[in-house]
N, CA, C and O atoms as a GROMACS GRO file, in nm:
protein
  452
    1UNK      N    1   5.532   0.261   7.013
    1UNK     CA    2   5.555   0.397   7.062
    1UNK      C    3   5.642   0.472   6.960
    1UNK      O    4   5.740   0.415   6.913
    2UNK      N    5   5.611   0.589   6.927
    2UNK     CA    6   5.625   0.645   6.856
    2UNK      C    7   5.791   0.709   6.879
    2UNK      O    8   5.789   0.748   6.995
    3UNK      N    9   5.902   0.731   6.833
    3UNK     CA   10   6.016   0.807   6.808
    3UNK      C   11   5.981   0.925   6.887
    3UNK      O   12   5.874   0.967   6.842
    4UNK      N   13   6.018   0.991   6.977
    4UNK     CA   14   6.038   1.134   7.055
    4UNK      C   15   6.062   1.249   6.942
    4UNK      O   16   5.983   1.344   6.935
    5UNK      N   17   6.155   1.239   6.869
    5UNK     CA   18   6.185   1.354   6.747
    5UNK      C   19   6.076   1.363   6.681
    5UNK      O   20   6.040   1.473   6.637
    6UNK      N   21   5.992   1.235   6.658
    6UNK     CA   22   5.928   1.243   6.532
    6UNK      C   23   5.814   1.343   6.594
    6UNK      O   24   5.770   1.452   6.557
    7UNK      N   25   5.775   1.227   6.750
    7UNK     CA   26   5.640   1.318   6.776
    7UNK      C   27   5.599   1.426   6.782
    7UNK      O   28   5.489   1.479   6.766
    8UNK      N   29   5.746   1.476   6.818
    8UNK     CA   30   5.764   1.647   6.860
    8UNK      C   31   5.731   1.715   6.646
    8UNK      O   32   5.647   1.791   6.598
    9UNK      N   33   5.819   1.654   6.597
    9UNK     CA   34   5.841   1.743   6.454
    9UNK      C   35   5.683   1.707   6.392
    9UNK      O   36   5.622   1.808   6.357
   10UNK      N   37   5.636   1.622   6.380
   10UNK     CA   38   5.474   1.574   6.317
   10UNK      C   39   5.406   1.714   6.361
   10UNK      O   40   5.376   1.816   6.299
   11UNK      N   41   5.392   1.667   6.517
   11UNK     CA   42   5.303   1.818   6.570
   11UNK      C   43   5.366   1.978   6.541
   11UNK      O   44   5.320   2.090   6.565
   12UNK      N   45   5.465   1.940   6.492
   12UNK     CA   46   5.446   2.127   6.460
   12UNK      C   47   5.456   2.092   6.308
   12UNK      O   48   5.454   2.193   6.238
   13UNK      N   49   5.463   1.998   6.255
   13UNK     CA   50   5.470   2.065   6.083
   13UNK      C   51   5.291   2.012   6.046
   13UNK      O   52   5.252   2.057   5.938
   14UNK      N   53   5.180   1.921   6.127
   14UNK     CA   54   5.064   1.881   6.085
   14UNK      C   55   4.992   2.026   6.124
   14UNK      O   56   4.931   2.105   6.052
   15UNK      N   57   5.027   2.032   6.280
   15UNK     CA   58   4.935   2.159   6.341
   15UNK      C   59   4.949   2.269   6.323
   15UNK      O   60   4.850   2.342   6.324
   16UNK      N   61   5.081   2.321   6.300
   16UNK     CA   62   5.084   2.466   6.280
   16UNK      C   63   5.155   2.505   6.135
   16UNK      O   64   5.193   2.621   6.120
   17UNK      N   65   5.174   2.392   6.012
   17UNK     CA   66   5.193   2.389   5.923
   17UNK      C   67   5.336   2.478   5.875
   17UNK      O   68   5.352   2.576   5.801
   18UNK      N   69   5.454   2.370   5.975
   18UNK     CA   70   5.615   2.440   5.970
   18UNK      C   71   5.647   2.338   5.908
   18UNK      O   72   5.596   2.230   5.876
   19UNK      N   73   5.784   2.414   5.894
   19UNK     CA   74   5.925   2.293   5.827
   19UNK      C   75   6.014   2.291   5.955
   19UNK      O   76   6.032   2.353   6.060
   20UNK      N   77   6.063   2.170   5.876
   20UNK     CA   78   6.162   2.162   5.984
   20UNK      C   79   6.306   2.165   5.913
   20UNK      O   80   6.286   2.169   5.792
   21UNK      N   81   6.435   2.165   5.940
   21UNK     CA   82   6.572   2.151   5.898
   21UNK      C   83   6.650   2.051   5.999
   21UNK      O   84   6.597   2.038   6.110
   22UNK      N   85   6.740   1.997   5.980
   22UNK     CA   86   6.824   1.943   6.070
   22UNK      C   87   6.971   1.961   6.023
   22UNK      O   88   7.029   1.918   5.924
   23UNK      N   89   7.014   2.040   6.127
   23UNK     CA   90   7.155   2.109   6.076
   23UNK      C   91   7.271   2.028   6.223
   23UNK      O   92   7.230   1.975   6.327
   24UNK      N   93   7.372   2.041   6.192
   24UNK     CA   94   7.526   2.014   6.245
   24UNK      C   95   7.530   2.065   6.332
   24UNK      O   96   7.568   2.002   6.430
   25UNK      N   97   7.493   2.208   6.347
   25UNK     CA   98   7.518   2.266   6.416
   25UNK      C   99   7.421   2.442   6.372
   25UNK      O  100   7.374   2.438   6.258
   26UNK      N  101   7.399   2.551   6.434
   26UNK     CA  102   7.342   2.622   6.372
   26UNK      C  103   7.381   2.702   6.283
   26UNK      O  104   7.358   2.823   6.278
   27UNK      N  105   7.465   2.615   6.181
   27UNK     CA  106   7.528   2.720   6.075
   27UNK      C  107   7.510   2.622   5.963
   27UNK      O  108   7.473   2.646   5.848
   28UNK      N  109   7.547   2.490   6.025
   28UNK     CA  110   7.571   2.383   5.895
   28UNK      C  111   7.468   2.298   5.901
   28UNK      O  112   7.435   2.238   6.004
   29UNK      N  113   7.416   2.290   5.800
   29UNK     CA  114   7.262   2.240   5.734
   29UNK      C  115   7.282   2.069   5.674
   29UNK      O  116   7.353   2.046   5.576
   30UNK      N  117   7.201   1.948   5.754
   30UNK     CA  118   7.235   1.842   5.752
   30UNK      C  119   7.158   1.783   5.633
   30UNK      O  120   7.204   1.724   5.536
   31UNK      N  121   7.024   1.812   5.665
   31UNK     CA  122   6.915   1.827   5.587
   31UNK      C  123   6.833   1.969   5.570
   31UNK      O  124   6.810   2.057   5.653
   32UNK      N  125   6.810   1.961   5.472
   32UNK     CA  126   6.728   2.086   5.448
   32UNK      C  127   6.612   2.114   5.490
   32UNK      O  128   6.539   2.016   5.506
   33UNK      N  129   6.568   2.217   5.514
   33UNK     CA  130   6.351   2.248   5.533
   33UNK      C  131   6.299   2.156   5.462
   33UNK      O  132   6.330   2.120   5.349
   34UNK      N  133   6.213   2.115   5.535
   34UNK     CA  134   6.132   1.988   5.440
   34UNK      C  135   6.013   1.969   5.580
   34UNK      O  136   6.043   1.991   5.698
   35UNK      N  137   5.867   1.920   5.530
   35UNK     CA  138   5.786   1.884   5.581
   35UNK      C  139   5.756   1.696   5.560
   35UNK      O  140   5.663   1.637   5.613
   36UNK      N  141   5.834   1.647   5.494
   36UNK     CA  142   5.880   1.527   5.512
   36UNK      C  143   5.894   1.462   5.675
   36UNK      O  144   5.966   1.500   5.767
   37UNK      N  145   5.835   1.396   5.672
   37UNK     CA  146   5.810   1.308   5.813
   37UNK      C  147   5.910   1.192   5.836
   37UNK      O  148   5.960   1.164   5.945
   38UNK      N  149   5.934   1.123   5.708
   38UNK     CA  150   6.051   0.962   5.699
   38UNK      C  151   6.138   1.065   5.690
   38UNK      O  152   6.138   0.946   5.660
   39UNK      N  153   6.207   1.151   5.684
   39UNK     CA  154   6.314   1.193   5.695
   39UNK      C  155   6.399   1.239   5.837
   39UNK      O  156   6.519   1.258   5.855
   40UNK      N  157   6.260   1.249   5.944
   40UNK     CA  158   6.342   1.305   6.113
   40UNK      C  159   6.450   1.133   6.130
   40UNK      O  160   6.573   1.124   6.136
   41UNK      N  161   6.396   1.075   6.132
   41UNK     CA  162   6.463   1.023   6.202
   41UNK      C  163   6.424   0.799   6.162
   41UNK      O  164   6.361   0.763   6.062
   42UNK      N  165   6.463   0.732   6.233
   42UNK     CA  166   6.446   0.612   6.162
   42UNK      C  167   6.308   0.584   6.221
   42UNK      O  168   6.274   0.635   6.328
   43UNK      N  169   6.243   0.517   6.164
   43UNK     CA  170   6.090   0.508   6.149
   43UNK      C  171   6.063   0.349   6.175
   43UNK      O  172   6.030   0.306   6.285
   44UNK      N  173   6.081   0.275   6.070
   44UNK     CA  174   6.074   0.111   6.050
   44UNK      C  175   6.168   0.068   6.065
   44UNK      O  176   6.266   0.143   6.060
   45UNK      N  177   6.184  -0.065   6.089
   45UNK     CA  178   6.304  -0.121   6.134
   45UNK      C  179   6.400  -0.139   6.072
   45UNK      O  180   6.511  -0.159   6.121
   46UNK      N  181   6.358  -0.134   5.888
   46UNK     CA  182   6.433  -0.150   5.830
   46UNK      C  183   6.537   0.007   5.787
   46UNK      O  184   6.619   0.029   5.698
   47UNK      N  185   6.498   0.068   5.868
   47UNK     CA  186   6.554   0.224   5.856
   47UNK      C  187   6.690   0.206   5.922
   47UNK      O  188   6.721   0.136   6.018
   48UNK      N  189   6.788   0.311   5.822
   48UNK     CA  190   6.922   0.304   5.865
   48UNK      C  191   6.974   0.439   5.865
   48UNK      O  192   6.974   0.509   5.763
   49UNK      N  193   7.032   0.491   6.016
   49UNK     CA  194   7.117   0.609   5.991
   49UNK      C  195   7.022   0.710   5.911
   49UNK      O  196   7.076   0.756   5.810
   50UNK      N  197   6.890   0.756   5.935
   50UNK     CA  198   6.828   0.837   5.853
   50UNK      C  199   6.806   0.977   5.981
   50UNK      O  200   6.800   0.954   6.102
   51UNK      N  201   6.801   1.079   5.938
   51UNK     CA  202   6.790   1.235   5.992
   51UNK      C  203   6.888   1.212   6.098
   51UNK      O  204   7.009   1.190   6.094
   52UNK      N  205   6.811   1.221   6.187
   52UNK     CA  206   6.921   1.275   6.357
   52UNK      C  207   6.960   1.082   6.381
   52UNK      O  208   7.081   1.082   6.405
   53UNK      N  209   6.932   0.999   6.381
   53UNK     CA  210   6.961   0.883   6.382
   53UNK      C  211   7.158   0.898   6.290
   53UNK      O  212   7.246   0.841   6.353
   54UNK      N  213   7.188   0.952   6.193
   54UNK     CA  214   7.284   0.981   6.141
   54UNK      C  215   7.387   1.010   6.221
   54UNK      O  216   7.494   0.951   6.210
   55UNK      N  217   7.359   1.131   6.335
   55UNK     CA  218   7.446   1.206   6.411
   55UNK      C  219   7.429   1.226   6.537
   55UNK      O  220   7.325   1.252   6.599
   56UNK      N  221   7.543   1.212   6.576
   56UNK     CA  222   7.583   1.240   6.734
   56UNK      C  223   7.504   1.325   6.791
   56UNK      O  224   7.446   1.287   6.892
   57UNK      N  225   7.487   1.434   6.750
   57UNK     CA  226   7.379   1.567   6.827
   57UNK      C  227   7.340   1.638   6.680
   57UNK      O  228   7.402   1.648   6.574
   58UNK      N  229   7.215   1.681   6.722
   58UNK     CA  230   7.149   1.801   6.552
   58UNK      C  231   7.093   1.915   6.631
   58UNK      O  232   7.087   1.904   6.754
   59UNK      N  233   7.049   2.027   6.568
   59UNK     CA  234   6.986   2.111   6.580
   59UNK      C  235   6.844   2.109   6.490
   59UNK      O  236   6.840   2.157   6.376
   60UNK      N  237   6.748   2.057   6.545
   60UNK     CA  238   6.564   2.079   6.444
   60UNK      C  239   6.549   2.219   6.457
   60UNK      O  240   6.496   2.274   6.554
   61UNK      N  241   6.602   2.284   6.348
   61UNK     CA  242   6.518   2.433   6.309
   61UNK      C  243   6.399   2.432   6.292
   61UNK      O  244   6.368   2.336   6.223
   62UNK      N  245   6.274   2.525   6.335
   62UNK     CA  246   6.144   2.527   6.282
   62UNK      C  247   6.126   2.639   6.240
   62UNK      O  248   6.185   2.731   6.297
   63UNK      N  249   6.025   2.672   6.107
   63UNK     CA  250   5.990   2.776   6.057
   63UNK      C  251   5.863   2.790   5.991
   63UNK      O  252   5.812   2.686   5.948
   64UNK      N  253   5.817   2.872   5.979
   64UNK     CA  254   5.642   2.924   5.897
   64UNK      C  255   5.646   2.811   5.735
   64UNK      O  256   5.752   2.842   5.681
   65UNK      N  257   5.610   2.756   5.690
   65UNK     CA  258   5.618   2.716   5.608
   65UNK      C  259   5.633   2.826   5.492
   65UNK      O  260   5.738   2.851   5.434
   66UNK      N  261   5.522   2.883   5.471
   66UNK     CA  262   5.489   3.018   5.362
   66UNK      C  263   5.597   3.134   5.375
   66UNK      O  264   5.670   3.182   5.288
   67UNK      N  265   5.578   3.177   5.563
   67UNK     CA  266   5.668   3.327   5.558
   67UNK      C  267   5.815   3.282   5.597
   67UNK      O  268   5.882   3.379   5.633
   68UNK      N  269   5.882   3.165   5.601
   68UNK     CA  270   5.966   3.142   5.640
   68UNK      C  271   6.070   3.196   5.753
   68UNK      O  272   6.192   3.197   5.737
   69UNK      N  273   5.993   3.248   5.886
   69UNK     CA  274   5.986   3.289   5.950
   69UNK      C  275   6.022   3.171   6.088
   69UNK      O  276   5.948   3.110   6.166
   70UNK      N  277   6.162   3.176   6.073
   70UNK     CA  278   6.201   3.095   6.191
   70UNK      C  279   6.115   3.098   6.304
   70UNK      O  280   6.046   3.197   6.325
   71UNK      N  281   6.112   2.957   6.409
   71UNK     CA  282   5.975   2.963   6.481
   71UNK      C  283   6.064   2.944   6.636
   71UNK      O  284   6.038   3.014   6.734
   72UNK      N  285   6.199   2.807   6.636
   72UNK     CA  286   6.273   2.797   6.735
   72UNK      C  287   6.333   2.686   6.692
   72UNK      O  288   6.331   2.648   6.575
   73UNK      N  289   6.409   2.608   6.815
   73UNK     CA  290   6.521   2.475   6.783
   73UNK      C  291   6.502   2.380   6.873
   73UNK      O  292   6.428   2.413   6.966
   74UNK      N  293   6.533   2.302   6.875
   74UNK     CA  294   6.527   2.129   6.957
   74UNK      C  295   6.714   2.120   6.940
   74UNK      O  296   6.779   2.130   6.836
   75UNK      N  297   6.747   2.105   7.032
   75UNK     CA  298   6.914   2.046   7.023
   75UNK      C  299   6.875   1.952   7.075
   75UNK      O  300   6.825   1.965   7.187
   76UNK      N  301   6.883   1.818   7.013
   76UNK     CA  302   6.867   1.644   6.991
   76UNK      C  303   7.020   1.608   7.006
   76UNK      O  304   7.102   1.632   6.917
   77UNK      N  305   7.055   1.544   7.135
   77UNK     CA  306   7.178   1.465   7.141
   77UNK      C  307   7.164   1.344   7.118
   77UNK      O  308   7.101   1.305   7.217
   78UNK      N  309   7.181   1.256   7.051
   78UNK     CA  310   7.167   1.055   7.106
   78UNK      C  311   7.292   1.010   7.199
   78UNK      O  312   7.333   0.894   7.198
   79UNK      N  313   7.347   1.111   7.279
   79UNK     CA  314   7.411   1.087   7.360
   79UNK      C  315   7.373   1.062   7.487
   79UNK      O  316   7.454   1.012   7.565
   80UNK      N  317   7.237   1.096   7.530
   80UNK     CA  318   7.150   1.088   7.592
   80UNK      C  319   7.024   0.977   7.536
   80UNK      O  320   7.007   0.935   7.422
   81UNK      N  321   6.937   0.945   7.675
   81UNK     CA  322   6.835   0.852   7.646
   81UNK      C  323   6.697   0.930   7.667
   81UNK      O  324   6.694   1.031   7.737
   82UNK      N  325   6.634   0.902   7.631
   82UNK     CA  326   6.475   0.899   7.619
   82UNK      C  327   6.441   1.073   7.629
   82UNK      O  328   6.442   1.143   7.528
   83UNK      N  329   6.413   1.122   7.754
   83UNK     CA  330   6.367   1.278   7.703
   83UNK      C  331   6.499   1.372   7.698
   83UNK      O  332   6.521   1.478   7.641
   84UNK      N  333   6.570   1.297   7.774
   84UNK     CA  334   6.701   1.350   7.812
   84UNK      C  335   6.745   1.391   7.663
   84UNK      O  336   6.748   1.514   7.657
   85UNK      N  337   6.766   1.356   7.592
   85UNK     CA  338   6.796   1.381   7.423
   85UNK      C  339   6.776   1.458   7.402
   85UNK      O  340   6.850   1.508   7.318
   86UNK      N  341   6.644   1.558   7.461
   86UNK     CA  342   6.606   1.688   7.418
   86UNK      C  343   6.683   1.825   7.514
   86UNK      O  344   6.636   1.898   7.601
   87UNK      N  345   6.813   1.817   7.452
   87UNK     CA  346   6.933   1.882   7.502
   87UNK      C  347   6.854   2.020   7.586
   87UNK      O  348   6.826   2.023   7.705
   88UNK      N  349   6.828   2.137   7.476
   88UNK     CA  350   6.792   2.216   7.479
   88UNK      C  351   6.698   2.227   7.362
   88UNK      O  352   6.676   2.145   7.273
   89UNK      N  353   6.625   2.396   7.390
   89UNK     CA  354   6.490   2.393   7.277
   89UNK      C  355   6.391   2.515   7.321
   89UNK      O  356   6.298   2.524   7.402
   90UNK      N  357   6.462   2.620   7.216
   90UNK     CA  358   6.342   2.761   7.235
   90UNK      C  359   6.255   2.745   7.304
   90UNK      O  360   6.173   2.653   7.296
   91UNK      N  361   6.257   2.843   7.397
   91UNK     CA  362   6.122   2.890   7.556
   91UNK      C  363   5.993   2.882   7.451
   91UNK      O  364   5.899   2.806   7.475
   92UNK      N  365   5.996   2.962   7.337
   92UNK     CA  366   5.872   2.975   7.261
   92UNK      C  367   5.812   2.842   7.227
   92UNK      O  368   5.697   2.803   7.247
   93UNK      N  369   5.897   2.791   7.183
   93UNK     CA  370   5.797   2.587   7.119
   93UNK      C  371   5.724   2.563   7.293
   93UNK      O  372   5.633   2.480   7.283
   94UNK      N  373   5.736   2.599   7.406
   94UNK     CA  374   5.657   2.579   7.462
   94UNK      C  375   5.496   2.604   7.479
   94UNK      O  376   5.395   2.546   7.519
   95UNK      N  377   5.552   2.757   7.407
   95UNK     CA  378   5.428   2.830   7.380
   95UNK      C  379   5.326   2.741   7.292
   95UNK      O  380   5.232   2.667   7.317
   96UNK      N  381   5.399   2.789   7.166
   96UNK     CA  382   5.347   2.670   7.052
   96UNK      C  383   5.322   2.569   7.033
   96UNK      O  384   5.232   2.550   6.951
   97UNK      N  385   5.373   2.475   7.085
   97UNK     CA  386   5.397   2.342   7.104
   97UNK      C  387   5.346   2.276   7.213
   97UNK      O  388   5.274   2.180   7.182
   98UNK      N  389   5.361   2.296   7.340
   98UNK     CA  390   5.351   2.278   7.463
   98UNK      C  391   5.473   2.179   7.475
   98UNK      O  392   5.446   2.060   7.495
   99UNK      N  393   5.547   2.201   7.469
   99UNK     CA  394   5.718   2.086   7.437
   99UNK      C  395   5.734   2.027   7.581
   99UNK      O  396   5.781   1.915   7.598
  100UNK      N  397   5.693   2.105   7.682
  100UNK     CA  398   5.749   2.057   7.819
  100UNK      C  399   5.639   1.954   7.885
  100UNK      O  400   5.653   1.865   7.969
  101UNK      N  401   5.504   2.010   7.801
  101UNK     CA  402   5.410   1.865   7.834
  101UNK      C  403   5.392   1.771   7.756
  101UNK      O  404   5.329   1.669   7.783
  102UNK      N  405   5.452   1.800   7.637
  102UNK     CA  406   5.487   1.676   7.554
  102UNK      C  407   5.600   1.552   7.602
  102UNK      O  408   5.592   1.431   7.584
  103UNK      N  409   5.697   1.624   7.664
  103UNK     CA  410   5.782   1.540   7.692
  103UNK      C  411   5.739   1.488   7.781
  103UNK      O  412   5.729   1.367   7.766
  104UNK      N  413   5.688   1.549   7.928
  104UNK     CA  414   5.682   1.465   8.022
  104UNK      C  415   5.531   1.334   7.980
  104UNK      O  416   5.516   1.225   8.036
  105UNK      N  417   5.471   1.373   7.907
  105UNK     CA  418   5.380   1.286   7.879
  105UNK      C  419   5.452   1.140   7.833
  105UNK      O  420   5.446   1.031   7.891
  106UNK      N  421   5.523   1.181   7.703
  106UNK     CA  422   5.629   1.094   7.660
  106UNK      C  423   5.684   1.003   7.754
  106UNK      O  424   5.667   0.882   7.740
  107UNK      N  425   5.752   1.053   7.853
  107UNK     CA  426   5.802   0.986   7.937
  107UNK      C  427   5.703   0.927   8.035
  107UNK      O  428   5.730   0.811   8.065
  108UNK      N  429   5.607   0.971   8.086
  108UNK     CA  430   5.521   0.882   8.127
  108UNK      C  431   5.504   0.769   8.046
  108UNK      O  432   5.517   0.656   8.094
  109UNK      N  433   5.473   0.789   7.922
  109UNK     CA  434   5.398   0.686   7.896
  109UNK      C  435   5.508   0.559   7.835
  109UNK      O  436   5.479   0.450   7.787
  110UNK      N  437   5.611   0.608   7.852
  110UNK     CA  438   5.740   0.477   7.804
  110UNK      C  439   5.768   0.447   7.954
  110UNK      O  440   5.844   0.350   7.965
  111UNK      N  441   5.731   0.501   8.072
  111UNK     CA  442   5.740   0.422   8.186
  111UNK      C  443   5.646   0.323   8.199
  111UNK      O  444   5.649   0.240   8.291
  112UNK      N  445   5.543   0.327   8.093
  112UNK     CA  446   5.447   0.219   8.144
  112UNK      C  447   5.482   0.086   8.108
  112UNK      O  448   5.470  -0.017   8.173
  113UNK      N  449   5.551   0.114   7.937
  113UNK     CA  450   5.564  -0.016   7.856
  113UNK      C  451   5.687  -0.121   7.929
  113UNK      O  452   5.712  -0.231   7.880
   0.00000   0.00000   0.00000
């Protein structure tokens, strides 16, 4: 089963061709825009402390790749478990995204395993 951050960030930077950022907070920039995928978060097992895995809580900025045209945010706590993590997160990525049936899908389907 796939990482929750990742699934969410894959589908908007494969499908609607965004970047993403992962900042501190919404001023301070953790990682930069990048369409880099090994960078959300730890992937393989042998992954350490990589993207939001690093920090207590992040902010995932999304934006147009080309017009750089901010799109919305994911506030990611790991202070929280499973969808719960997804603190808060622009009304619009629903639009775009469908974020609220992503998650609950998510969570269905880690109730099964």
């Amino acid at each position: 089963m796939k990482h929750l951050l990742l699934e969410l960030v894959e589908k908007a930077v494969k499908k609607n061709d965004w970047e993403y950022s992962i900042d501190f907070d919404f001023y301070d920039t953790y990682q930069d825009f990048s369409q880099d995928l090994t960078k959300v978060c730890n992937t393989k097992k042998s992954d350490q402390y990589v993207g939001v895995n690093n920090l207590d809580e992040a902010v995932v900025i999304f934006r147009e790749r080309e017009s750089k045209q901010r799109k919305g945010y994911i506030l990611w706590s790991n202070w929280n478990s499973g969808t719960e993590r997804v603190a808060d997160y622009s009304v619009n990525l629903d639009n775009e995204l469908k974020l609220s049936q992503v998650l609950e899908a998510w969570d269905t389907e880690k109730s099964l395993i």
